[in-house]
N, C-alpha and C positions, 0 to 999 in steps of 0.2 A: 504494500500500500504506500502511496507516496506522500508527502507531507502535509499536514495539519496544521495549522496557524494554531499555537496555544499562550494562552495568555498567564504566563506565570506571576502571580503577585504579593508581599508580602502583604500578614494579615495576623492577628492577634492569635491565640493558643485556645483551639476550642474548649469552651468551660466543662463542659459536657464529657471531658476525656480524662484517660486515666492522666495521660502529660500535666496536665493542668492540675490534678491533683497532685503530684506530684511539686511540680512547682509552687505549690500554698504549703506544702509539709514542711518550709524552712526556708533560710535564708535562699538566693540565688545569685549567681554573678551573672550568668547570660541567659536569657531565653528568648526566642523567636520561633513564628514559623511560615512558612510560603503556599499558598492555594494557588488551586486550576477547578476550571469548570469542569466536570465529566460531560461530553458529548452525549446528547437525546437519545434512548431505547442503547446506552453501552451498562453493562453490568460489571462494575468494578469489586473487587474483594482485597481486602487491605493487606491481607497474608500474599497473596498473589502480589501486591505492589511491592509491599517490601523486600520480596525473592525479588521479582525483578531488577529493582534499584540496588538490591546489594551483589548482583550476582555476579559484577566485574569491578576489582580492584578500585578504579577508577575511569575517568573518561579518555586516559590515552589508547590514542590507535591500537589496532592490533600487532605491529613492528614492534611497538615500545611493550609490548607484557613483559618477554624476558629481563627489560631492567626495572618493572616496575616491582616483579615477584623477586628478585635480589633484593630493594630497595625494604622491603616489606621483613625479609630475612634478614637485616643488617639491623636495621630498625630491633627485631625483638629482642637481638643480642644485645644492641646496645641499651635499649632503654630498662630492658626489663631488672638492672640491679636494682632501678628507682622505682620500681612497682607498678610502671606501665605495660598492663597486656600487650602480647603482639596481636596483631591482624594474620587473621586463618585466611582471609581467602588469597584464592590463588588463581593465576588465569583459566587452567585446564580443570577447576574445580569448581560444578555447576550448585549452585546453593539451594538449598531445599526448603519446601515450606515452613515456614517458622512453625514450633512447638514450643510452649511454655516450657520452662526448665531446660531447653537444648540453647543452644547455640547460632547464632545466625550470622557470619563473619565473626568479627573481635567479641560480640558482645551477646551477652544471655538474654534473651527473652522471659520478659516479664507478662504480658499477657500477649493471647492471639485470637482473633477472633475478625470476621469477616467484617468488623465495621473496624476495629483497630490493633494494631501491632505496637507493643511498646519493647525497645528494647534500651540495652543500656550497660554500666557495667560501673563499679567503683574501685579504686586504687588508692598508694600514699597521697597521688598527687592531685586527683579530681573525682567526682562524680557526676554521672552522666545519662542524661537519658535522651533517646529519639525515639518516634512515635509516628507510625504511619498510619491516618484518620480516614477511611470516608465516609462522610454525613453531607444531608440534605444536598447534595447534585455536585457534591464538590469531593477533592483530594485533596489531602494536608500531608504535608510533612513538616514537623516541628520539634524541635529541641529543648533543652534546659541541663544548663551546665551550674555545677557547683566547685568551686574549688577550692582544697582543703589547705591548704599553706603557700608561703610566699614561694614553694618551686612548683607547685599546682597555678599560683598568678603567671609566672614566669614561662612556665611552658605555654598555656594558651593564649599569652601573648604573643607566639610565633604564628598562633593559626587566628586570630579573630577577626583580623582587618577580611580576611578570605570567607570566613564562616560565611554570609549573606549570599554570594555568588553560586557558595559550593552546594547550602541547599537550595536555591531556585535549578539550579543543573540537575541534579538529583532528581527532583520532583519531576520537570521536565523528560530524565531521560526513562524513570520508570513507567511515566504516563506513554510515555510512545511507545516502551515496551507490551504494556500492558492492553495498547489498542492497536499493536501491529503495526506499526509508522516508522518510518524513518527518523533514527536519535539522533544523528549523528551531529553535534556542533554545528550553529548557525554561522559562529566565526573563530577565529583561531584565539591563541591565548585564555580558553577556558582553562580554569584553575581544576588542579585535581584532589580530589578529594584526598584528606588526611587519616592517617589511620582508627584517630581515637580526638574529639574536642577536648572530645576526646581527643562530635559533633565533634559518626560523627560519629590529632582528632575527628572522626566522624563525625554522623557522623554521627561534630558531632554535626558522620555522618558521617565516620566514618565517617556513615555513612555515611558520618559522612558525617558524607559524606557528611553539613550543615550551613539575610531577608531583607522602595523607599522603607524604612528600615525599624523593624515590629519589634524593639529592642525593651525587655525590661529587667531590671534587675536592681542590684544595691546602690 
């Protein structure tokens, strides 16, 4: 199928979601999230979005996997003395429906269910959750990052300026996965998603990877 105009845009943290709860359970240093309309008689399912959007490392071509899957393995040796999980996916390795209690890339899954996926994961340095929503005709992907000490500030300061970009692409590229469409980057310099904001960091968002800009926090 060929390509679909979608209008990705930032937009508040549906109240209604687990994300959101989440977010009121305590302090927070970032939260945002980004929506698209779902297209008239399509049937989306949020478990299916989130396989999708997590189902490649990031948005580089298919040339660049073998350095992106080193990139991914350098990464977990170095970080992980500091108690940053590595990131499990890998190019040749197709991601499966999220299950509560399993794993879906870097991060555990907290609830799944056809209207939302929350995943996420905690360490020395951060806590994290992303959350793929869909309600009333629309798709969400949205985050909430916590960070636990001045090397938890430190680190997601290398990914934040990016977080907004990474999840509009994100949303973006599982929505076209998920209606059959052409993903591929509208222009060059799209940013790639981080392992952990881990948000998503993933992200955070990863997955991410992880919005005019639906920011709240401390």
């Amino acid at each position: 199928m060929g390509n679909l105009e979608m209008h990705i845009a930032s937009c508040s943290i549906p109240n209604d979601s687990a994300l959101a709860r989440f977010r009121d359970s305590g302090e927070h240093t970032h939260a945002e999230a980004a929506e698209v309309a779902i297209p008239d008689h399509r049937r989306i399912d949020a478990r299916e979005l989130a396989r999708l959007t997590m189902d490649r490392p990031s948005l580089t071509p298919d040339r660049a996997f073998w350095l992106v899957d080193l990139w991914i393995r350098v990464q977990g040796v170095v970080m992980r003395p500091f108690g940053v999980k590595p990131n499990t996916m890998r190019s040749k390795r197709e991601q499966p429906l999220p299950r509560v209690g399993e794993r879906l890339g870097p991060y555990e899954v907290f609830e799944a269910s056809e209207r939302e996926v929350l995943l996420g994961d905690m360490d020395k340095l951060l806590e994290h959750r992303m959350s793929f929503i869909v309600a009333d005709g629309k798709a969400y992907i949205g985050v909430v990052l916590r960070t636990r000490n001045k090397a938890g500030d430190a680190y997601w300061a290398q990914f934040r300026h990016n977080q907004t970009d990474i999840l509009h692409w994100s949303l973006r590229r599982g929505m076209s996965r998920a209606l059959g469409i052409d993903d591929e980057p509208a222009a060059t310099g799209t940013p790639t998603a981080p392992a952990a904001p881990a948000a998503p960091a993933a992200p955070p968002a990863s997955a991410a990877p992880a919005v005019g800009e639906a920011t709240e926090g401390r």
